[in-house]
N, C-alpha and C positions, 0 to 999 in steps of 0.2 A: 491499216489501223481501223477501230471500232469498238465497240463495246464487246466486251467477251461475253461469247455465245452463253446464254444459259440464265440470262437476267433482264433482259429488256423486251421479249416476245409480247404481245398486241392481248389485254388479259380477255379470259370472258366472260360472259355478264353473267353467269350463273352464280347463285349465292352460295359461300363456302360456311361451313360449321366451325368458327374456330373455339368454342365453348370447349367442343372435346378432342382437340390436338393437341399433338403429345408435344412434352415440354423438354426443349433442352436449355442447361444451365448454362452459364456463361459462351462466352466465343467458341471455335471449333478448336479442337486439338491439332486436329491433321487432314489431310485429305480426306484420309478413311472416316475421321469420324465428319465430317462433312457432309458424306453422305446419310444425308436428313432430312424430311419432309415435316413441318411444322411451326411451331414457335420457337425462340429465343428469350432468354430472361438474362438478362450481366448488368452490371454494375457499368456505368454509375443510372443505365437508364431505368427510367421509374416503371415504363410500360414496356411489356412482351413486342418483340421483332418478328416477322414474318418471314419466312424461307421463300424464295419468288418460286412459281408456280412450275416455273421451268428449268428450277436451280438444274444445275450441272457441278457437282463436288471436287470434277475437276477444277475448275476455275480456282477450288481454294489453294490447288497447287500455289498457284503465281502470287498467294497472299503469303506464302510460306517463303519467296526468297525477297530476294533485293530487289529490286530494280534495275534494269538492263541502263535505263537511260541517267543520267547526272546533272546536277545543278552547276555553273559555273559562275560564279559573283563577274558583272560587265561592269557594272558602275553602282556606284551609293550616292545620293543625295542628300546629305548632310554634311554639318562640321559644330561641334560642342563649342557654340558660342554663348549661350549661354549661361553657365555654372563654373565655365573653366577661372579660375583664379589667377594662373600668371599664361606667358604669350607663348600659343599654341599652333602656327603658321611658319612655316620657314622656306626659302629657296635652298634645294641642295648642289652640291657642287656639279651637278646635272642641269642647273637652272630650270629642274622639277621642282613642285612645290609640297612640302611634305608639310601633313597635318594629322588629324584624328577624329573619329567621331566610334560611340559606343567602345566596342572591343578591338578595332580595328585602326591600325595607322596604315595610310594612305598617300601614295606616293601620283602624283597629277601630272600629267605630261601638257602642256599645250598642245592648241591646235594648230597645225591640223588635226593631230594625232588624236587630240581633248579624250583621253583612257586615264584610268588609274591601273595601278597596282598596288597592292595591299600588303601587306604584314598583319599574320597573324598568331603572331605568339602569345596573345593574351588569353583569357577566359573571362574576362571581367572587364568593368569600364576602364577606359584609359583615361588618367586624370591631369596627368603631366607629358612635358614634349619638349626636346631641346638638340638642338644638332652641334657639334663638335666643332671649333671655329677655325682648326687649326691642323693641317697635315698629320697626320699621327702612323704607328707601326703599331699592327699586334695581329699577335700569331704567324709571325713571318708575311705577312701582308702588309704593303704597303697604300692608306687610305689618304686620298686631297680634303683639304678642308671642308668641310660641310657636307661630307658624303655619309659619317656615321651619329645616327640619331639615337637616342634614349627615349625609351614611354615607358612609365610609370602607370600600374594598374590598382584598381581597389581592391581591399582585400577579399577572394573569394571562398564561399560556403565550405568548400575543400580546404585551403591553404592560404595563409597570410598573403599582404602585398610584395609586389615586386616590380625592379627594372629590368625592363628587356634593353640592351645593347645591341643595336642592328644595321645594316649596310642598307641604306635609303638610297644607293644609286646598283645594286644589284637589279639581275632578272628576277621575279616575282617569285618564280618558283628556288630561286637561292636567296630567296631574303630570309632567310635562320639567324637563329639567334648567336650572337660575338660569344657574349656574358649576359649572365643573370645576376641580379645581386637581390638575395631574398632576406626579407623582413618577416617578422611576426604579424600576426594577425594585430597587435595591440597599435602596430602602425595604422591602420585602419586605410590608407592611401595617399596620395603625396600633393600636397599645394605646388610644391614647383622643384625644378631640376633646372643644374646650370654647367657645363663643364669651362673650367679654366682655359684662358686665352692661349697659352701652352699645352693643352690637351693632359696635363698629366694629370688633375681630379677632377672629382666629380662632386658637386651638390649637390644633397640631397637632401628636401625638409618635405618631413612626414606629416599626418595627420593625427597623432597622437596627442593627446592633453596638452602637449609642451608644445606641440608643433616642432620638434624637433631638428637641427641641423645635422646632417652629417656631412663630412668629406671623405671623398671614396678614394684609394689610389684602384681605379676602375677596374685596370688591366690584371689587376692579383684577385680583384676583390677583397681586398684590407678595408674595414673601415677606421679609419686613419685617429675618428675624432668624433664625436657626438654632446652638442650644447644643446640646451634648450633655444628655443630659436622667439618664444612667447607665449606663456603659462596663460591657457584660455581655451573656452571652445575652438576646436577648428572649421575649418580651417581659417587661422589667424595672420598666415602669410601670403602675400598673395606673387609674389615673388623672389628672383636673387638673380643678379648681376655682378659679374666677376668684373673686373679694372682691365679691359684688354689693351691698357699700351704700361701693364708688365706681363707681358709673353716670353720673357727671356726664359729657354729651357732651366728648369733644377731652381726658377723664382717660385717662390709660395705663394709671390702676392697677395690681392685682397679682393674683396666679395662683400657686396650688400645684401640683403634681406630685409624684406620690405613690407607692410599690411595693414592690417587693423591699429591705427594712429602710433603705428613706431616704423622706424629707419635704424638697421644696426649695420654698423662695418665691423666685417670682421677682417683680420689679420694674423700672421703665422711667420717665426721665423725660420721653423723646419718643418713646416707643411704638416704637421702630429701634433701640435699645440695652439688651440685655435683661441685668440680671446674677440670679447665685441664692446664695442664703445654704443651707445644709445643715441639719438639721433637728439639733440635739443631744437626745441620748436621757437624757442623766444619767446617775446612779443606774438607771433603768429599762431594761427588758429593751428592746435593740434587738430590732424584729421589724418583720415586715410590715403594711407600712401598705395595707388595702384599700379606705378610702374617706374620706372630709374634707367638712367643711363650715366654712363661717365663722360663727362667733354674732354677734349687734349686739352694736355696739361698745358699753362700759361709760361712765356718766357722768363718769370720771376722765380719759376717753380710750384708756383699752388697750383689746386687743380679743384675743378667743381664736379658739382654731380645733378642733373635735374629730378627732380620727382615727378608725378603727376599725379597728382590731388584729386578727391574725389569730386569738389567744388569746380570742378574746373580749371585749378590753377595748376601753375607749376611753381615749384618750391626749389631756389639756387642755393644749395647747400656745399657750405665750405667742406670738402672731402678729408683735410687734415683734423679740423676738429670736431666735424659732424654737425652742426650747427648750419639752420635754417640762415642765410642773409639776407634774401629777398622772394617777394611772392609779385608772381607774375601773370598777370589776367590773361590767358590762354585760351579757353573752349568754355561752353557754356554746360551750366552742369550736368544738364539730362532730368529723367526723371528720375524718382526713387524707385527701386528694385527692389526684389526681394534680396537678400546675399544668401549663401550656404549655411549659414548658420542660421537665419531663422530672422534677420535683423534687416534694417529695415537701411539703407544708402544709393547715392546717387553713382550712376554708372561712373560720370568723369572722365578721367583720362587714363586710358588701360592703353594706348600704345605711343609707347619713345621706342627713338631705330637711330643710331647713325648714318649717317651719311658720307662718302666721300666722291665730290666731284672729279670731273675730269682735270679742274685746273688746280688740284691740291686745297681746295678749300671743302671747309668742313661744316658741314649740313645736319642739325640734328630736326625729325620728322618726328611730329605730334599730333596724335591722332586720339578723337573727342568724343566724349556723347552725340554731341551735334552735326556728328558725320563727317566731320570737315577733317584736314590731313593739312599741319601749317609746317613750312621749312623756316625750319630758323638760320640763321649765319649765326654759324660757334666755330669761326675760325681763328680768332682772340682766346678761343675757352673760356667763352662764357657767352651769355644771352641775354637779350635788352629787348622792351617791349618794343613791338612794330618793326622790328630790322630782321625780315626775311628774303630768303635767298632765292624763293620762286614763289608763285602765287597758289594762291588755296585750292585747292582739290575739296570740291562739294561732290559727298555723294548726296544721290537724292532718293525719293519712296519708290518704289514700284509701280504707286499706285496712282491713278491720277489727279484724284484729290488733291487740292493744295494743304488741308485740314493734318495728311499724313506725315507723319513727323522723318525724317530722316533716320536711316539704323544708324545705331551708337557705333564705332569702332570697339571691339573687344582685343587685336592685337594686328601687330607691324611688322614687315622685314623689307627690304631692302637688297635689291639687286644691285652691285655697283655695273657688272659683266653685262646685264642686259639694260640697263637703267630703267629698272621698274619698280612700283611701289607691290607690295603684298598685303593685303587688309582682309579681317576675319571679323564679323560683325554680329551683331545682336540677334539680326536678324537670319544667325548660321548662315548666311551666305560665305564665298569665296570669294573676294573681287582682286582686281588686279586695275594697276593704274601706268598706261605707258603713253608717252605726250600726249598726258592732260585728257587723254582719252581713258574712260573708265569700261573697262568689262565686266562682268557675270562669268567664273569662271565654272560655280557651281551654285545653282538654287539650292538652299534647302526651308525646311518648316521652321517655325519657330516655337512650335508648342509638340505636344505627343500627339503620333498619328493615329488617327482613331478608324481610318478608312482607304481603301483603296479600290478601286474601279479601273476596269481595263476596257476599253472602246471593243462594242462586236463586231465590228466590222473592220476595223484599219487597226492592223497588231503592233504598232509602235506607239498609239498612244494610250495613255493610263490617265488618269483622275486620282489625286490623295486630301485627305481633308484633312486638319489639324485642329489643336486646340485654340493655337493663336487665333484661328476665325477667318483662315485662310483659306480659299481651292487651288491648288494647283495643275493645270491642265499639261502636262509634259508629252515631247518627243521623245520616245525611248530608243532609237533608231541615232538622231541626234544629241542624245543625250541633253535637252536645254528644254527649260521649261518655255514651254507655247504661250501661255498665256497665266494669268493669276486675276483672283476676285478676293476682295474683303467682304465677308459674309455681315460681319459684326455681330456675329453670336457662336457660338463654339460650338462649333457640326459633329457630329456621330457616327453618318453613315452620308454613303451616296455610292451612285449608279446612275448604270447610264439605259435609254429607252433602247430594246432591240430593236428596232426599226425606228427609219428620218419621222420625223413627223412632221409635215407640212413644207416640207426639206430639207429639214435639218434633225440630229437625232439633240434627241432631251436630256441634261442631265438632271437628278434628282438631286437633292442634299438634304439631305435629317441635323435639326441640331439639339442639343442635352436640353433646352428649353419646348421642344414641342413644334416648334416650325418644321416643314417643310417649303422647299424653294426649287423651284423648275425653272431651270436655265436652259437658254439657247446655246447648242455647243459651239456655234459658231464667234458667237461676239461675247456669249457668256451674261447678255441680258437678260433680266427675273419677266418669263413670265408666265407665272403665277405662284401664289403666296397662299401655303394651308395650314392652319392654325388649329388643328383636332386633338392634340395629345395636351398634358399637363404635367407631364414628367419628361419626357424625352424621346429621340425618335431610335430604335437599335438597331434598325435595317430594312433597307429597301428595294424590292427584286417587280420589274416590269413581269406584265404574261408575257408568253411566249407569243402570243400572236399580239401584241403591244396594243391590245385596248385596257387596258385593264392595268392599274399600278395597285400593290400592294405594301401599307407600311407596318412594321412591328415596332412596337411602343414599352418603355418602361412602365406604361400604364397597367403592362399586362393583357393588353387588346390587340388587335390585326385590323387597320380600319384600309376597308377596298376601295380605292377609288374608279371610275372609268375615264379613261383618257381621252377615248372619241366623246365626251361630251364635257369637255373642258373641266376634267380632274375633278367630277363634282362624285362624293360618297356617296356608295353607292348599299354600303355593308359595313356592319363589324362583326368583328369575331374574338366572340369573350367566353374565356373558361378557363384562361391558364391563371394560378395563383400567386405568377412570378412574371418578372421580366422578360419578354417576348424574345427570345437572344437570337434565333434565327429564322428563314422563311424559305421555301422553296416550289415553284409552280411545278404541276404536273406536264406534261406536254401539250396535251389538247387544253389547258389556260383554264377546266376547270373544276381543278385543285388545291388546295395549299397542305401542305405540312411545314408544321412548326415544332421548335424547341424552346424549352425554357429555359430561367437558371437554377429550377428544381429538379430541371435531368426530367423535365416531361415532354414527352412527345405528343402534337392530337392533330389532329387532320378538317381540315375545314370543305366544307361546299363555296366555292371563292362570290358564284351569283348572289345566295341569298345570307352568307356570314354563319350560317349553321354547322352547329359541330359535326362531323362524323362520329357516331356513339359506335356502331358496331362495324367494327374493321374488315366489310365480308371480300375488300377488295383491295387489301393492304400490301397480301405479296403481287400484286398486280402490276401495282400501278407503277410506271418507270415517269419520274422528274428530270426536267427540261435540267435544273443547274442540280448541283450538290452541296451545298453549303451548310446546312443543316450538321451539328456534332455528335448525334445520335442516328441510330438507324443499321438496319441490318448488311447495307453493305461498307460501314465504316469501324462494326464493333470492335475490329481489333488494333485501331490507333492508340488504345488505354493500355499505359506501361501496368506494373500491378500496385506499385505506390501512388497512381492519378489518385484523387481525390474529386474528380470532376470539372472541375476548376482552371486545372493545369493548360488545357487546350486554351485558345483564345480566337481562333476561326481553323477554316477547313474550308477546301475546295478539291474539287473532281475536277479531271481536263476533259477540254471538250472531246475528244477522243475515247475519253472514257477507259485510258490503259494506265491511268498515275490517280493520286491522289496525293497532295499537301496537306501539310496542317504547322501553324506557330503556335508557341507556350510563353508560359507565365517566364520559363527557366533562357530567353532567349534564341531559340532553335526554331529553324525551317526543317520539316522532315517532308522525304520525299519514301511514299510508298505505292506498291502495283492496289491499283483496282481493281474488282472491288478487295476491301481489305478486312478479312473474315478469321483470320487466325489469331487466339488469343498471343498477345504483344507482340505485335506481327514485327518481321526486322523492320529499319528504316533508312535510309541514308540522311544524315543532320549534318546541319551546315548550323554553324556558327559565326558569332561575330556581332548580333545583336546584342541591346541590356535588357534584362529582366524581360518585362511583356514583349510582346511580339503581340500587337494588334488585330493587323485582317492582313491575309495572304493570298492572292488570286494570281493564274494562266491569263493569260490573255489569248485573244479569239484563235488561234492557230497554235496554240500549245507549244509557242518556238522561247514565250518568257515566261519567269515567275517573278514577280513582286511582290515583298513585304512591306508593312509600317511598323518601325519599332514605336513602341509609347516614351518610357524614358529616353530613348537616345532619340527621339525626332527624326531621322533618318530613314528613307525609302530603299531596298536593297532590291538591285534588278538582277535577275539569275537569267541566263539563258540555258537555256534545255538542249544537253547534250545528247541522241542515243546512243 
C-alpha cells in the first residue's frame, strides 16, 4: 500500500507560469481525458485546481471504479433517548437487548460477547419500537415470545411512513423484513406501537393532526380500525399499553393510550370496532401522562392501572371507569425539557415495567427524572405509598462532581429469565441493572456530534465531542468509553497532537463560543485555555512535526499557535469571507490550505500567517492529512445535484488508497484515492439521520468513524479489503 504513483513526488523550486495554463472545465470524464497538464475549474469550487506536476492519468482509472476494500458497521454508540415519546428498550426472547437509535434497530448481546446486530430496513429515523409479548405463527414459522419486534420510521423525502415487522433473535444477515405496513406521508411518523397480549394486533398511533390510532391484524396487514387518538400538535401521545392478563387467543381486549394530559381506554367486542372512554382526572391535577401499566387484577374483580405523571407522580386509576383515585408521590420531577412539539414539560416518570418474582408476587418498577428505579409490591393490585418490594436503584453522573445531576430514566423492561432491570436514559446511554449492581451497557452523546478524532498512534482509540458539552474518550477495540470530561460549553471540533508532548499526547477541543482547551490525554486535565476567536472554533489540525497547532474560526481567520513555547500565537491568517470550514498541513509543517463555506480555497505561509497570492507551487505540494472538501484530488465526490453544502467532512486514509466523506442526506461513502472522475462511483452505507458530521480512518486504516448530528450517534466501520 501507498500513495498511487503519480501525485506525491518531492516538487521543485522552480517557479511555474500558471497565468497561461490551459484550462480544463469541470472533473475528468475518463482516463483518457485525464490525461492533462494544467488547471481545473468545477463547481462548487470557487478557485482553479492544479494537476500535480507528476499527474500519471492512469491513476484516474481507480477514481473510475469502486473500491476493492468495504465498510462493515462493528458497533454504534448511541440510543434515541432523548426525543423518543413512549418505551424504546426491550429484552428479547434471546435475553439480547433490542433498541434503536437513528435509522437503525439494534439488537445487543452481552458480554462477553458486548456486539450488536443491526436491522436495517429503514431509510429514515426510527421513532417507535415494541417487541411481541406472546408466542406467535406467520408464515409457517414458528416465533417465542419477545423474538419479533416492530420499528416504526419517519416519513421519508421518497415515501410516506412505515412499520417494519422483524425477527430480533435472527442472524444479522437474516434479519429481513416479516411485514411492512405502509402509511401515507400525511402520517408524518408514529409516537408509539404496542401489540396485543395474544399477538393477534397491532397498535399503531401515528403522527398525524389527530395522532391517530390504529389496529392492525398485523399478519394480513388489515387495518382493522382507525380513531383519532387527540386532535393536536404531535406528537400528542406518548404511548399505549395493552391489558396483558386478557391474552386469551380470539380476546379483543383492551388498550390504553396515553399523553399530552389525557388517558383513553379503549375496548372492542370483535377486534374491527374500537370505542375509547376519556380518562377523568377529578379533584387532581390534569397533567401529562408519560407512561401506564396495568396491575393484576384484584380478588373482588376490579383492576387498576398506574400512570406516571410528568410531576413525578403516579396517578391509581380505576381501569373499569377510567377515573383518577389516588396520586402517589413517586420520583421527583426533573427538569423542564424541551418536548417534540416545541413545549416546554418536566421529564417525570417515562418508565413502568411489570414485574413478576420468583415467589408469584407481583412487582411493579418505576423509573424517574431522578434516576432512581422504585419496586413497588402490587401484589393486592394495587400500590400504597412506601410499601416496596426491594430497595431503590440509584443511578448516578458520570461525572465526578456532586453538582451533576443524575440522567433521567427515559424507558424500562424487565427480565424475569435473567432477573435484570433494562433502563434507557436521557442521557442515550444503555444501562442494565443485576443485584443492585449497575452497568454501562452502552455510552452514547447526549447532544449532536459535532466531531470526531481518532488517536495517531493507538488504532482503538477515537475522541467524539457533542453539543451536550461532552468529550468522550472511547476504546474502539473494547468497545466502552475510557473516559468522559464535561467541557461546559458546546465543542466543535477536536484533535489530537501527532506526537506525546512532555509524555503524554494533547488533545485539542474547539468550542461554538471561541474557546479552545488542551487536555492531557491521559487524565483528561485542562492545560491550557485560548480565548482568540469570537464566533467559534470549526477545526483543529496539529503540524506534522507537532510544534505548531493550527485553529480555523467562524471568524473567518486561521490563528497559528506554537506548541513548543506554550500555545502562545504566533500568526493569523485572514482573507477568507466565510467561515474557515477546513485546514490541512503540508508535510514539511510549512503550509496550510484552507476551505471555506464560500467553496474558497487559499493557501497560507503557516510561520508568518501570509496569504499565498500566486499559486507557483500548488500542484506541488503533497499535505500530511486530507480533510479539506475542495481540491484537485477530491473533485469528483460532487454527485451533479451537490449544491456545495451536501458534503459535511472528508477524509484520505493514511495509506492514501481510499477516501470517505458524510452528508447532509445521512451517508458514509467510501471511495478509491485520489478521486478525480466527475461523480466518481461510491460505496454508501447508511443508517444515519440527516447530517453526518465529521468522518475520520484511524491511524492504520483497519476503522472508519462517523458522528451523526440529529441522531447523536457514533458509527464505527471496520475496513474490509
Amino acid at each position: 500500500d501507498g500513495p498511487p504513483e503519480g501525485i506525491v513526488n518531492p516538487p521543485p523550486r522552480t517557479a511555474i507560469d500558471t497565468e497561461n495554463m490551459e484550462v480544463h472545465m469541470g472533473p475528468f470524464v475518463d482516463e483518457r481525458d485525464a490525461d492533462f497538464e494544467g488547471k481545473v475549474m468545477y463547481e462548487p469550487c470557487r478557485n482553479p485546481v492544479y494537476v500535480p506536476h507528476d499527474w500519471n492519468p492512469k491513476v484516474a482509472g481507480r477514481s473510475a471504479r469502486l473500491p476493492d476494500a468495504d465498510l462493515q458497521l462493528e458497533f454504534v454508540y448511541g440510543y434515541a433517548g432523548k426525543a423518543n415519546t413512549s418505551k424504546n428498550v426491550y429484552y428479547n426472547s434471546d435475553g439480547k437487548v433490542v433498541y434503536y437509535t437513528a435509522g437503525l434497530g439494534i439488537v445487543y448481546d452481552h458480554p462477553p460477547a458486548h456486539t450488536q446486530e443491526y436491522f436495517h430496513g429503514h431509510n429514515d429515523d426510527i421513532c417507535a419500537l415494541t417487541v411481541c409479548p406472546c408466542d406467535v405463527d406467520f408464515g409457517g414459522t414458528s416465533y417465542p415470545a419477545k423474538a419479533i419486534a416492530a420499528s416504526g420510521q419517519l416519513s421519508h423525502v421518497e415515501e410516506g411512513a412505515y412499520v417494519s415487522i422483524w425477527d430480533s433473535t435472527a442472524p444479522e444477515a437474516k434479519h429481513a423484513e416479516l411485514q411492512r405496513l405502509d402509511f401515507g406521508k400525511e402520517a408524518r411518523g408514529f409516537c408509539a406501537l404496542g401489540f396485543s397480549p395474544n399477538g393477534d394486533y397491532l397498535t399503531v398511533v401515528t403522527m398525524d393532526d389527530n395522532n391517530s390510532v390504529h389496529v392492525f391484524d398485523w399478519r394480513s396487514g388489515v387495518d382493522l380500525c382507525e380513531a383519532d387518538g387527540l386532535k393536536g400538535q404531535p406528537p400528542a401521545v406518548n404511548g399505549v399499553e395493552w391489558n396483558p392478563y386478557e391474552a386469551a387467543p380470539g380476546v379483543a381486549g383492551s388498550f390504553v393510550t396515553f399523553g399530552r394530559r389525557h388517558l383513553r381506554k379503549w375496548t372492542s367486542a370483535d377486534g374491527r370496532t374500537w370505542s375509547s372512554k376519556n380518562l377523568s382526572f377529578g379533584s387532581l391535577l390534569m397533567q401529562n401522562i408519560l407512561s401506564a401499566q396495568w396491575l393484576p387484577p384484584r380478588a373482588n374483580g376490579t383492576q387498576f392501572i398506574v400512570a406516571g405523571c410528568d410531576n413525578g407522580q403516579l396517578y391509581l386509576i380505576d381501569a373499569d371507569k377510567v377515573k383518577v383515585i389516588k396520586a402517589i408521590d413517586a420520583h421527583a420531577p426533573g427538569p423542564k425539557s424541551v418536548q417534540p412539539n416545541g413545549s416546554l414539560a418536566h421529564i417525570g416518570v417515562r418508565g413502568l415495567c411489570a414485574r413478576q418474582d420468583a415467589d408469584g408476587s407481583a412487582v411493579l418498577l418505576s423509573g424517574g427524572a431522578d434516576g432512581k428505579v422504585l419496586s413497588w409490591d402490587c401484589s393486592d393490585g394495587t400500590i400504597k405509598d412506601g410499601r416496596f418490594a426491594a430497595d431503590t436503584v440509584q443511578l448516578t453522573s458520570p461525572f465526578a462532581s456532586a453538582k451533576k445531576k443524575p440522567p433521567a430514566i427515559r424507558a424500562l423492561d424487565y427480565s424475569m429469565e435473567m432477573d435484570r432491570i433494562l433502563i434507557g436514559t436521557n442521557n442515550c446511554d444503555v444501562v442494565e441493572v443485576a443485584d443492585g449492581e449497575i452497568e454501562i451497557l452502552m455510552d452514547g452523546h447526549a447532544g449532536d456530534i459535532w466531531g470526531v478524532a481518532t488517536h495517531p498512534a493507538n488504532p482503538s482509540v477515537f475522541a467524539s465531542v457533542a453539543d451536550s458539552g461532552h468529550l468522550h474518550l472511547v476504546d474502539a477495540d473494547e468497545h466502552k468509553m475510557i473516559d468522559v470530561l464535561a467541557l461546559n460549553w458546546k465543542p466543535r471540533a477536536v484533535t489530537f497532537s501527532n506526537e506525546p508532548i512532555d509524555g503524554s499526547y494533547h488533545i485539542a477541543v474547539g468550542g461554538a463560543q471561541g474557546m479552545v482547551r488542551i487536555l492531557d490525554e491521559d487524565n483528561l486535565e485542562i492545560l491550557k485555555e485560548i480565548k482568540d476567536s469570537k464566533q467559534g472554533i470549526s477545526d483543529i489540525k496539529y503540524s506534522p512535526d507537532n510544534t505548531m497547532m493550527a485553529v480555523a474560526t467562524y471568524d473567518a481567520w486561521i490563528d497559528i499557535y506554537s506548541v513548543t513555547n506554550g500555545y502562545k500565537k504566533i500568526a493569523r491568517c485572514t482573507g477568507h469571507s466565510a467561515t474557515v470550514r477546513g485546514i490541512d498541513w503540508n508535510d514539511d509543517s510549512t503550509t496550510l490550505m484552507s476551505n471555506s463555506n464560500d467553496y474558497e480555497m487559499l493557501y497560507w505561509d503557516a510561520r508568518t500567517g501570509a496569504q499565498i497570492i500566486n499559486p507557483k507551487l500548488f500542484g506541488y505540494v503533497h499535505y500530511y492529512t486530507y480533510t479539506c472538501m475542495l481540491g484537485f484530488p477530491v473533485m469528483g465526490i460532487w454527485h451533479p445535484e451537490a449544491d456545495g453544502t451536501d458534503v459535511n467532512s472528508l477524509n484520505r486514509s493514511h495509506n492514501e488508497q481510499l477516501l470517505v466523506t458524510s452528508d447532509d442526506h445521512g451517508r458514509v461513502k467510501l471511495f478509491n484515492y485520489p478521486c478525480v472522475i466527475d461523480d466518481a462511483p461510491a460505496k454508501v452505507y447508511t443508517g444515519h439521520s440527516s447530517h453526518v458530521m465529521c468522518v475520520r480512518f484511524n491511524c492504520d486504516d483497519s476503522l472508519v468513524c462517523s458522528g451523526g448530528g440529529h441522531d447523536k450517534s457514533v458509527f464505527q466501520y471496520r475496513v474490509r479489503a
